[in-house]
N, C-alpha and C positions, 0 to 999 in steps of 0.2 A: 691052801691057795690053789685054785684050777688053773693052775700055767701048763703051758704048752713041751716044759721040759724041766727038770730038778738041778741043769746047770746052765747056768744065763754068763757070754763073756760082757765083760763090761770094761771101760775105760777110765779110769779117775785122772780129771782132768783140771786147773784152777787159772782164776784171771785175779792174778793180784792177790790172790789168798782167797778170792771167793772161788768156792770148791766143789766139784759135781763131781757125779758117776752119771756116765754115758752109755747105749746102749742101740747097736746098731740092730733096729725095731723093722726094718723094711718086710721082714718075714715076722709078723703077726707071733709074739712069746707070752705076752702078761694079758691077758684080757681086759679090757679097757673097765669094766667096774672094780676090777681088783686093782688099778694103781693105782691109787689114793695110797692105800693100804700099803701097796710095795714100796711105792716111795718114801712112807714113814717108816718104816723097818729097813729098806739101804739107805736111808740116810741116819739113822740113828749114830752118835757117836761111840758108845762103847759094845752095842751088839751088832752093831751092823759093822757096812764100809767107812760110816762117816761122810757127811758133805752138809751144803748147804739146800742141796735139789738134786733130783732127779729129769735128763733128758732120753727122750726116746725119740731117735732118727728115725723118720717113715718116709713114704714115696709120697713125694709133690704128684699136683695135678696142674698149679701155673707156677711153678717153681720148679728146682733141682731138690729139693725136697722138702718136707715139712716135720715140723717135732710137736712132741708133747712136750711141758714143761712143768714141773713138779717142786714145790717149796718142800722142806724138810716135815712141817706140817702133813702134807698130803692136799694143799692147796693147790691150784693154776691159775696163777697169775696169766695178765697179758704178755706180757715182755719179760725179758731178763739181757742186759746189756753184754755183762763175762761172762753167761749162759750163752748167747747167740755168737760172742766169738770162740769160744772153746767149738761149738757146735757148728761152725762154719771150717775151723780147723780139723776137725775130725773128716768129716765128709771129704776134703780134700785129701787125706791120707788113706781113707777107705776107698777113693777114689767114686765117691757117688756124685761128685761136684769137680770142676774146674776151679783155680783159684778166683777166679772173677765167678761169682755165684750168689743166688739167692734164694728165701725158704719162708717156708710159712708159717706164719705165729698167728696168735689171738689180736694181736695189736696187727693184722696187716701183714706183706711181702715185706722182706729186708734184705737188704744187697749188703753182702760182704765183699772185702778184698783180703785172700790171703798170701801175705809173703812168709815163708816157712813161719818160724813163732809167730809173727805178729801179724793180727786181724785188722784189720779197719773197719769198722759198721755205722751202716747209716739207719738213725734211728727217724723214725714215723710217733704221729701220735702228740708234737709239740702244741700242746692247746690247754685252756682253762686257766691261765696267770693270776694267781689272787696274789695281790702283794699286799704288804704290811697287815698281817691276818696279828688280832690280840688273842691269844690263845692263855686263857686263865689254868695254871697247874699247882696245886697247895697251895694256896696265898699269895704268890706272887703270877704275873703276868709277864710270859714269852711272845715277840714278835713275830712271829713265821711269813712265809710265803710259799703258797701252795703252787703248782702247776702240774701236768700228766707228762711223762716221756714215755708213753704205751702203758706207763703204771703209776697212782699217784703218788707224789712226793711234798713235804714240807721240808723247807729247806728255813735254820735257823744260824744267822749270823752271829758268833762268838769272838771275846776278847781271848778265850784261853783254853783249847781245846781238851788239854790235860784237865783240869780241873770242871768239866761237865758229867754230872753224872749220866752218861750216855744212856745205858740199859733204862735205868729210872725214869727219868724224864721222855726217852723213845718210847716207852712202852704208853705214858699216861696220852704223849702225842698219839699214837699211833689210833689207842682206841677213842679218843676223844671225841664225844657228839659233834664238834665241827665237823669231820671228816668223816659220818658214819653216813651210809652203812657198810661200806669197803673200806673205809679205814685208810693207812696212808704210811708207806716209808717216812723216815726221818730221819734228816742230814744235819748234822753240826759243822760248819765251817766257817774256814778261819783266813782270812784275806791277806794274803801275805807279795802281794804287787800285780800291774795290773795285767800277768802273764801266769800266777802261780797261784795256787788256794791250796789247803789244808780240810782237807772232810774225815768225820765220823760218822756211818750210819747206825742207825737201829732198822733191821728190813722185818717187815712185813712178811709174817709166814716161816721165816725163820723163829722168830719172837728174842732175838738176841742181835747185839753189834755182831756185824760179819768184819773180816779184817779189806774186803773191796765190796764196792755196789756200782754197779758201770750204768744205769742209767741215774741212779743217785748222783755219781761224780757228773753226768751232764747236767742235771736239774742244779746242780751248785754251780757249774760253768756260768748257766742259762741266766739263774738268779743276778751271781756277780757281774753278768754284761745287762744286765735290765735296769740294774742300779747303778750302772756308773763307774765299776770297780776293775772291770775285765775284756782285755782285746782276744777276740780267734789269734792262735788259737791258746787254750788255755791249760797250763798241766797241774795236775788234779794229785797229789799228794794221798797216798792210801795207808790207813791203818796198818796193811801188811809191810809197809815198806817201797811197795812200786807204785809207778806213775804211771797213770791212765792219761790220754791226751784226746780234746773234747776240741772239736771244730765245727765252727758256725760261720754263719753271715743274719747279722744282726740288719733287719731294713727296719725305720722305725720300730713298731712294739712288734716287729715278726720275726721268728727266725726261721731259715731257708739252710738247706745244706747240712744240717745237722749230722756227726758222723763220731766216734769215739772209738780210739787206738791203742792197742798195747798188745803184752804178751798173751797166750793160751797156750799152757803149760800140760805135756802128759805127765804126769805122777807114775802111772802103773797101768795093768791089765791083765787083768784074772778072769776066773770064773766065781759067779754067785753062787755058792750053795743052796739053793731056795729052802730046800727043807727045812732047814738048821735055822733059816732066819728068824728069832724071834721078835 
């Protein structure tokens, strides 16, 4: 690989169990044709660092900064929800942002708030609503409803979140001709009053359930207040165990204010071997 040095520090950072390595990019390291590539070898689970994606923190130009954003695949998506709060905490501890701060993604500027752990981020990008979508998978027919929070999502209403086969059925949503040619996250959730839900993803790019997905747990938010089910603000129950917390302002079929809260967690920080990376 033509990187600019054989040891890169980096930060492993997670929202909810959804898990990056970070990488403060302001000084030009991995040459932009070669991340693809770098971020499927650090993210790989047993030869690399492990994660869900790769972020590289770079210098804004109408922002306090801007990032690249990297699926485990070697994809870039538009957004990533516990990407932009790990990645709005970081900057604050590197000191390349104030806690009131904002950066630039695929999806548009995003304003974060951070109070030491916890981020607040306001997401862009709420548009394209398809509700009650019939999505045919082996024989039988799932309900979905589709919408964008900077990334698409189908969101599927369950009686019983334990007994979905998550991977299985994410994966046939995901690549499914409705939703090609980008294809689509996929949310299983489970309505348990009209302040709390229960969500399972399958994400996009990952190609597997991740244990959080933060703009997934908004598109579940977003869903459950569309249908009748859900007041701002709404707390979002994660695989991993933590609670993501999703705030809106529901005007007729629009929402305004859109913003989603929790922990960004440091794990570690090291040095990348590059060489060694296979």
């Amino acid at each position: 690989m033509g990187l600019e040095t054989n040891r890169i520090p980096f930060y492993k950072m997670h929202g909810g169990g959804n898990d990056f390595v970070l990488v403060d990019h302001r000084r030009p390291l991995i040459p932009e044709d070669e991340q693809p590539r770098f971020a499927r070898r650090v993210c790989a689970r047993q030869v690399g660092v492990g994660a869900d994606g790769l972020i590289l923190l770079e210098p804004g130009i109408k922002a306090d900064f801007s990032w690249r954003f990297y699926n485990a695949d070697g994809s870039e998506p538009e957004m990533c929800g516990n990407g932009g709060r790990c990645a709005a905490r970081l900057a604050v501890m590197l000191g390349i942002a104030s806690p009131r701060l904002s950066f630039e993604t695929l999806a548009g500027i995003i304003k974060a708030e951070v109070k030491d752990r916890n981020v607040r981020l306001e997401l862009t990008g709420i548009e394209d609503f398809r509700l009650y979508q019939e999505i045919p998978i082996n024989g039988k027919t799932l309900t979905g409803h589709f919408l964008r929070v900077g990334v698409p999502h189908v969101v599927v209403p369950v009686q019983d979140l334990e007994q979905v086969p998550v991977t299985f059925w994410g994966k046939i949503v995901r690549f499914h001709p409705m939703f090609q040619p980008g294809g689509t996250n996929v949310n299983f959730i489970n309505f348990q009053g009209p302040q709390t839900l229960e969500v399972r993803t399958y994400e996009r790019g990952v190609e597997d359930e991740t244990l959080a997905c933060g703009t997934g747990a908004v598109a579940a938010a977003l869903i459950a207040a569309r249908m009748g089910y859900a007041v701002s603000p709404v707390s979002v129950n994660t695989r991993g165990g933590d609670v993501l917390t999703v705030y809106f302002k529901l005007q007729g079929e629009t929402f305004q204010e859109v913003s989603l809260e929790g922990e960004a967690l440091v794990v570690c920080q090291g040095e990348l071997w590059v060489d060694e990376l296979k």
